[in-house]
N, C-alpha and C positions, 0 to 999 in steps of 0.2 A: 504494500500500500504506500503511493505518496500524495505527501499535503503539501501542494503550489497552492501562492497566492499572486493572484495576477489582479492588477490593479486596485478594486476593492474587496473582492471575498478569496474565500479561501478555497479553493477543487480539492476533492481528495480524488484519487483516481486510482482503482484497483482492476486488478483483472479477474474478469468470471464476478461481474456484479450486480446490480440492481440499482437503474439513478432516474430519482425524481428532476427533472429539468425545466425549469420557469423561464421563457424568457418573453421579455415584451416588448413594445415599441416605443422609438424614440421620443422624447418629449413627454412621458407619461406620470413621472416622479418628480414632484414640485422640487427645487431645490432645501427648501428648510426639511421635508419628509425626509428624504436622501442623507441629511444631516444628522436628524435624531435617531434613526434607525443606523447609522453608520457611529453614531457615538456608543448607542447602547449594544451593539456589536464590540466594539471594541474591547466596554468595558466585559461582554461575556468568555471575550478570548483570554484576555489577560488573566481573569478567575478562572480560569479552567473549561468552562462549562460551556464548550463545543456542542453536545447533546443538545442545547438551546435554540441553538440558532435557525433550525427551520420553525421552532417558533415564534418567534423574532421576525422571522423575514414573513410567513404568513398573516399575524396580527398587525406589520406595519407596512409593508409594500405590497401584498396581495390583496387587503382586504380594502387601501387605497386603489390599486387598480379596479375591484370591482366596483366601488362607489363612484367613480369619475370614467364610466365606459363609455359616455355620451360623448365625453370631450375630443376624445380621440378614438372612432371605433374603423379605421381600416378594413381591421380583418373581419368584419361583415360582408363587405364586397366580396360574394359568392368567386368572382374569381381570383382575389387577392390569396384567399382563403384554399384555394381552390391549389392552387402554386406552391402555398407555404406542406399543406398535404405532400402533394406531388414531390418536394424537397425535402421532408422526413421521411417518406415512404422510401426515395431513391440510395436510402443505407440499411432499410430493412432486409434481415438477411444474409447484409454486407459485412459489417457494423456491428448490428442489433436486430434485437426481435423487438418489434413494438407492442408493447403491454395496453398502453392507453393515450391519446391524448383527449386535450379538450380546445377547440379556439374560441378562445372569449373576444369580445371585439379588440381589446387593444394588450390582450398576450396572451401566449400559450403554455400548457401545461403540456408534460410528455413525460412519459414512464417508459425505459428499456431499459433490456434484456438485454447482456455483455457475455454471456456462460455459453464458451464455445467459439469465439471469436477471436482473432487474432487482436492483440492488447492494442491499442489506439489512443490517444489522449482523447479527451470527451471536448477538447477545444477546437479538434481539428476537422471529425468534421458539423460540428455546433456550429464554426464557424463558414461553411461549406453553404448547410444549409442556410445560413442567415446572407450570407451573400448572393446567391441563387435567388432565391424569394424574393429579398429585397431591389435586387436586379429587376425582374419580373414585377414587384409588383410598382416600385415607381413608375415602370413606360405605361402601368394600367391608368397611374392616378395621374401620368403627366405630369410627373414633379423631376427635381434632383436632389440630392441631400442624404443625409443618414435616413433609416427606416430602421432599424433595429438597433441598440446600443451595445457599444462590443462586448459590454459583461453577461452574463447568463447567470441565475442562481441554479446549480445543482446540488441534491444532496444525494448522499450513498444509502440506502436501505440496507437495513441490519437483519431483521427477521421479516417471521410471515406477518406478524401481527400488523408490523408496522409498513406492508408493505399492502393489505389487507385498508389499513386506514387510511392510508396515501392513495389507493385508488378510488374510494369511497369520499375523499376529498375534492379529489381532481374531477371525478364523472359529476359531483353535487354542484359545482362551482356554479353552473348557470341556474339552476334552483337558490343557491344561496346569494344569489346576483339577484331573485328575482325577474329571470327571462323566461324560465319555465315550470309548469308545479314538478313535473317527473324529467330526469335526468335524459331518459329514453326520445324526447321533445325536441333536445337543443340538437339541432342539426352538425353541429360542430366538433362532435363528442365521437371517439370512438374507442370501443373496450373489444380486446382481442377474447372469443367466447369462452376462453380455456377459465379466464379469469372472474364470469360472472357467479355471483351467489357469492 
């Protein structure tokens, strides 16, 4: 197992593993947000209590993203959304075996499977797919600029349980967003069957 930190979080990256991966779109995170969650981060590395920090990044940067999805929602554009698919699918397989994601309008959620694959840093191709997409999806919206920000939150799953509540997390996101009552609704969700129930 190694723990890089590449500009503000920390990657752990093992081989033969299980990684929750959030990433979202540029301009989504107020700067004071980015702030206090980057402080209260710190102070959890420095104490020890790494185990934390997908706490931490859920309670302040996810549950910001889902409150302010009106602001910026791109990835509703059926073919924005449609591309960023097409760019995680194209290392399914390869890569990874994909467990779940979910695209909420302004970030994605994605669960894979590394057990059996030749070892790859999880930045390489995270970073693959977010250039692809973002390629693609600015000639859709007609822009130039950033589209996705070069950090990614990933965490490493540890057991069933908690891999069990990470998907149950991720599939609920647009029910707990208030888009849909049942998970099965949000168009933008996909759970691989091995893993329902």
């Amino acid at each position: 197992m190694k723990i890089e930190f590449r500009r503000n979080l920390p990657h752990i990256y093992a081989q033969d593993a299980i990684y929750s991966i959030t990433f979202r779109l540029a301009g989504t995170i107020p700067y004071n947000i980015f702030q206090e969650y980057s402080e209260l981060k710190r102070d959890l590395l420095k104490n020890g209590k790494v185990h934390l920090l997908k706490n931490l990044y859920n309670e302040h940067i996810d549950s910001y993203l889902d409150s302010s999805c009106a602001m910026n929602d791109w990835l509703m554009n059926v073919r924005i959304r449609d591309e960023v698919v097409s760019a995680i699918n194209y290392y399914h397989l390869v890569h990874y075996k994909i467990i779940d994601y979910c695209m909420m309008p302004n970030h994605v959620h994605l669960i894979i499977n590394t057990f059996g694959f030749d070892p790859i840093p999880l930045g390489n191709f995270l970073g693959s797919i977010k250039r692809h997409s973002a390629r693609k999806a600015n000639k859709i919206l007609g822009r130039l600029g950033k589209f996705w920000p070069g950090e990614s939150y990933d965490h490493l799953i540890r057991s069933r349980n908690e891999l069990a509540e990470t998907i149950d997390y991720v599939i609920h996101n647009p029910v707990k967003a208030v888009f849909v009552r049942n998970w099965e609704d949000w168009d933008g969700t996909y759970l691989n069957e091995k893993y329902l129930g």
